[in-house]
C-alpha positions as CSV (number, residue, x, y, z in Angstrom):
1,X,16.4,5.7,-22.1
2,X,19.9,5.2,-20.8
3,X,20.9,7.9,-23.6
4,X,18.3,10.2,-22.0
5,X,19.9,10.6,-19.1
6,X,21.7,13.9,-18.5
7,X,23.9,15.1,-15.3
8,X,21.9,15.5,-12.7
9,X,19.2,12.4,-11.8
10,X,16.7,14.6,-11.8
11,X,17.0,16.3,-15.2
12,X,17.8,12.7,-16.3
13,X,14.5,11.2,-15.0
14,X,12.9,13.9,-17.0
15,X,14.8,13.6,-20.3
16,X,13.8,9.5,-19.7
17,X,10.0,10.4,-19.0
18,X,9.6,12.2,-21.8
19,X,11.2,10.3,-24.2
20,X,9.3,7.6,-22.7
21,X,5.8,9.2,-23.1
22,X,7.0,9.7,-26.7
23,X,7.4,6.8,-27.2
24,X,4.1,5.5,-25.7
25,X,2.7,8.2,-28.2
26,X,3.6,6.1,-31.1
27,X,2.6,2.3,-29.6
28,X,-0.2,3.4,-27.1
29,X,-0.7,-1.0,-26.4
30,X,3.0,-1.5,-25.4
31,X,2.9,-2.7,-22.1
32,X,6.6,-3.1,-21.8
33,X,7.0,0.8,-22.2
34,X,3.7,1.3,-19.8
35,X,5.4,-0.5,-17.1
36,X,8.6,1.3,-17.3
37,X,6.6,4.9,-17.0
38,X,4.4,3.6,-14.0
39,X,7.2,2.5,-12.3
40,X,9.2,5.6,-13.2
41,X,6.0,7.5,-11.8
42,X,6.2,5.3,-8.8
43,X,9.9,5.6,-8.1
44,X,9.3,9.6,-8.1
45,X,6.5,9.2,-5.6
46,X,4.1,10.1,-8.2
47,X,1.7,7.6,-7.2
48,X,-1.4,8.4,-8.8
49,X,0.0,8.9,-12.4
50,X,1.6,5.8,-11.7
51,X,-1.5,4.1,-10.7
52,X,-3.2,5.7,-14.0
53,X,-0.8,3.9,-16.0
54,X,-0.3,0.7,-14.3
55,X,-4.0,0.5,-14.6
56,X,-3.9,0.9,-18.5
57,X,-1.9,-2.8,-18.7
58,X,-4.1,-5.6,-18.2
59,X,-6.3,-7.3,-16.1
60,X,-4.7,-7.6,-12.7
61,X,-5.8,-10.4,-11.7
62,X,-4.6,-11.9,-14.2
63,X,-0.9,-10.3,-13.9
64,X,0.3,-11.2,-9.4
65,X,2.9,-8.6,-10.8
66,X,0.7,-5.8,-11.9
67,X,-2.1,-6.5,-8.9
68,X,1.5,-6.2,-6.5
69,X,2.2,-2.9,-8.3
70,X,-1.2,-1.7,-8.4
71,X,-1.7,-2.7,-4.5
72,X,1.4,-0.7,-3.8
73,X,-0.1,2.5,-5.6
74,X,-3.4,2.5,-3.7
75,X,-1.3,1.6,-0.7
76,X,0.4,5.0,-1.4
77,X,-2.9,6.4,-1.8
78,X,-4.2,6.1,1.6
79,X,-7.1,3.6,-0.6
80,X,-6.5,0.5,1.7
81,X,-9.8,-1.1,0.8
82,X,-8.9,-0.9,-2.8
83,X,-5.7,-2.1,-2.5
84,X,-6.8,-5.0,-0.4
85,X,-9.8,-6.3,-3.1
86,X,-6.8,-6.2,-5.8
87,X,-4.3,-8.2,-4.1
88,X,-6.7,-10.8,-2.6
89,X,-8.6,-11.0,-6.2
90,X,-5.3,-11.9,-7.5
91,X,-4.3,-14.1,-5.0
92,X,-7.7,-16.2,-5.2
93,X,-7.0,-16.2,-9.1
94,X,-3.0,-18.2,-8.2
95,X,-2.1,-21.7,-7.6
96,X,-0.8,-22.4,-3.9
97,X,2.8,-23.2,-5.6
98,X,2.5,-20.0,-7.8
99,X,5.7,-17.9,-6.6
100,X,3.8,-14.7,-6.4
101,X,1.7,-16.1,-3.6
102,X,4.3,-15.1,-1.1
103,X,4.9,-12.0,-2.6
104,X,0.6,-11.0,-2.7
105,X,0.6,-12.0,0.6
106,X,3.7,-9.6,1.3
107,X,2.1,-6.7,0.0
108,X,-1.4,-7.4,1.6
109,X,0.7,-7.4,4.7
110,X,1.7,-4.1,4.1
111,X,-1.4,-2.6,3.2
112,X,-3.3,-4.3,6.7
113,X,0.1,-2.9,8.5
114,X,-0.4,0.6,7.3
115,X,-3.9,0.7,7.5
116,X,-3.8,-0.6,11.1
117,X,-1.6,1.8,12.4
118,X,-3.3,4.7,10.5
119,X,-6.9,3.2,12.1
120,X,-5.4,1.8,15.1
121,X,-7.2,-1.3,14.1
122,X,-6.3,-4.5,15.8
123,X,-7.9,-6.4,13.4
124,X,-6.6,-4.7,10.6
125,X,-2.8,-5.7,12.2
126,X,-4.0,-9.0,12.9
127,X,-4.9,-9.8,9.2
128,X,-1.5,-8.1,8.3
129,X,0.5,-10.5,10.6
130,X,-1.2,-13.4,8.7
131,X,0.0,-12.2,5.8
132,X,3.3,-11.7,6.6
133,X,2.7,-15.5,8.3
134,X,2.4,-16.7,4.9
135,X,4.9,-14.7,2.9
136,X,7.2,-16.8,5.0
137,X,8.3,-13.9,7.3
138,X,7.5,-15.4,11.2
139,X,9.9,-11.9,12.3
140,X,7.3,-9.4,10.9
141,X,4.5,-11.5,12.2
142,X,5.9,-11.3,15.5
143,X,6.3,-7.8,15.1
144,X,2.9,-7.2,14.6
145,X,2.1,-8.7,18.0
146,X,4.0,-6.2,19.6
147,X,2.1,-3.3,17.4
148,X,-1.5,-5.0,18.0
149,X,-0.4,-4.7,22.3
150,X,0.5,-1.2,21.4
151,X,-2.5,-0.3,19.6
152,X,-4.4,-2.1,22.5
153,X,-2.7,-0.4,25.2
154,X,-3.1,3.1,23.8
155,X,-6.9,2.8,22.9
156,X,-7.0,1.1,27.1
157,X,-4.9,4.6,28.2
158,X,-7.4,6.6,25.6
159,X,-10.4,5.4,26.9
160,X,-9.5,6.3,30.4
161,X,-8.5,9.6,29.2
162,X,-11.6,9.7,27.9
163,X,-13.5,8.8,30.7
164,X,-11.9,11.5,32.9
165,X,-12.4,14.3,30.6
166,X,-16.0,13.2,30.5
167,X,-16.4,13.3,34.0
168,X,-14.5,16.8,33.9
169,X,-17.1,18.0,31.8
170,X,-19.6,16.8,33.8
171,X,-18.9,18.0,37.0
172,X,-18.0,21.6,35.1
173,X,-21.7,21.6,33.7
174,X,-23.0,20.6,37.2
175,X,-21.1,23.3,38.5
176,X,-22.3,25.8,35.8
177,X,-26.5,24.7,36.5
């Protein structure tokens, strides 16, 4: 692959990729070369090919470092719900000493974060800052109190917004009868 590479990073991320699919061509069951496409894939934002691919390696819950890959694709995705069951299906599958418990619990962090925000879900950032509790990072937790107040306060200014508008309205239609 190194040869592949040409001046410019993207014409040598094309040269690569195609060499690379090749390559797969002739050993369809190498997971080494599947693993360096989906992550190619991923690194070019390319999510769902990369998804495609990562999916053609193994059993993920089996593999914390294909479930972590896969999470991050449906992550990408906007599929939080699928990213979640792969990562905590993997997780349940690990030993408490296992290193990639710290690093499942990182990514399901990431997916609750992002998910929360998108859904301005409390609960969603609340399950995210006990991830990040037990990947060993107290900093993001914290941080996701301060996100959760946030979310709380908007949805508190929102629904007063809310009610004004409503009552807006219905003095209009009184107004209009």
């Amino acid at each position: 692959i190194g040869m592949a590479r040409g001046d410019s990073a993207d014409g040598g991320l094309r040269e690569a990729s195609t060499l690379l699919e090749a390559l797969i061509r002739e050993d369809p069951a190498n997971t080494d070369l599947l693993r360096i496409s989906a992550s190619l894939h991923l690194a070019s934002g390319r999510h769902q090919e990369a998804l495609s691919t990562f999916l053609r390696i193994g059993d993920p819950v089996k593999d914390p470092a294909l479930a972590m890959s896969i999470g991050r694709c449906y992550r990408a995705l906007d599929r939080y719900t699928e990213a979640i069951t792969v990562l905590t299906e993997a997780l349940a599958n690990l030993n408490a000493g296992d290193p990639a418990v710290k690093g499942i619990h990182y990514q399901l962090a990431r997916t609750h974060e992002t998910a929360g925000i998108q859904k301005l879900s409390t609960d969603q950032i609340a399950s995210a800052r006990g991830h990040y509790l037990s990947a060993g990072m107290p900093e993001e937790a914290e941080r996701m109190k301060q996100v959760n107040a946030q979310i709380a306060e908007y949805k508190a200014k929102d629904a007063v917004a809310r009610e004004k508008w409503l009552a807006d309205r219905r003095g209009q239609d009184a107004e209009a009868a």
